[in-house]
Residue, then its C-alpha position, 0 to 999 in steps of 0.5 A: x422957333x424962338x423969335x425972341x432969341x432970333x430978334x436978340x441975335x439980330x439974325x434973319x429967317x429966310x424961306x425959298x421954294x423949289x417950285x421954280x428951280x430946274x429938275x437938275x438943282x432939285x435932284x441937287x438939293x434932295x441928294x445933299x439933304x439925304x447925305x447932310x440931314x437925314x443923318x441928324x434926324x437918325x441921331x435924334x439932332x432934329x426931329x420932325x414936328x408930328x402934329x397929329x397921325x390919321x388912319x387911311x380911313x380918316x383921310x378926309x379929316x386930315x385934309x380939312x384939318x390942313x385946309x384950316x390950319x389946325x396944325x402945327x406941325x406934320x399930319x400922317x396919314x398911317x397906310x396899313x397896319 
């Protein structure tokens, strides 16, 4: 995010949580995530932001990297092969 261009721009950066909302605009929101976002990432418009990948048996290490902020970014944890 560059804040530069958001302060130039005069805009604002809003967040919300879902942690609060009815079961019903949760399902709302999930379904027209799939249908208007997972299209652009599938074309390559976003991307995720993948700070780094852990094996299943690093599963600890990637939990105190989280723990202590040490990302920027996604953690993954690759399950099988």
């Amino acid at each position: 995010l560059n804040l530069g261009l958001v302060l130039a721009k005069r805009a604002a950066v809003r967040g919300s949580v879902l942690r609060s909302r009815p079961l019903e605009e949760k399902a709302s929101l999930a379904q027209r995530f799939i249908r208007e976002c997972l299209p652009l990432f599938e074309r390559g418009v976003l991307k995720a932001s993948v700070d780094r990948v852990f094996e299943m048996d690093e599963i600890k290490e990637a939990q105190l990297a989280m723990e202590r902020n040490e990302n920027i970014g996604k953690l993954i944890v690759r399950i099988g092969s």
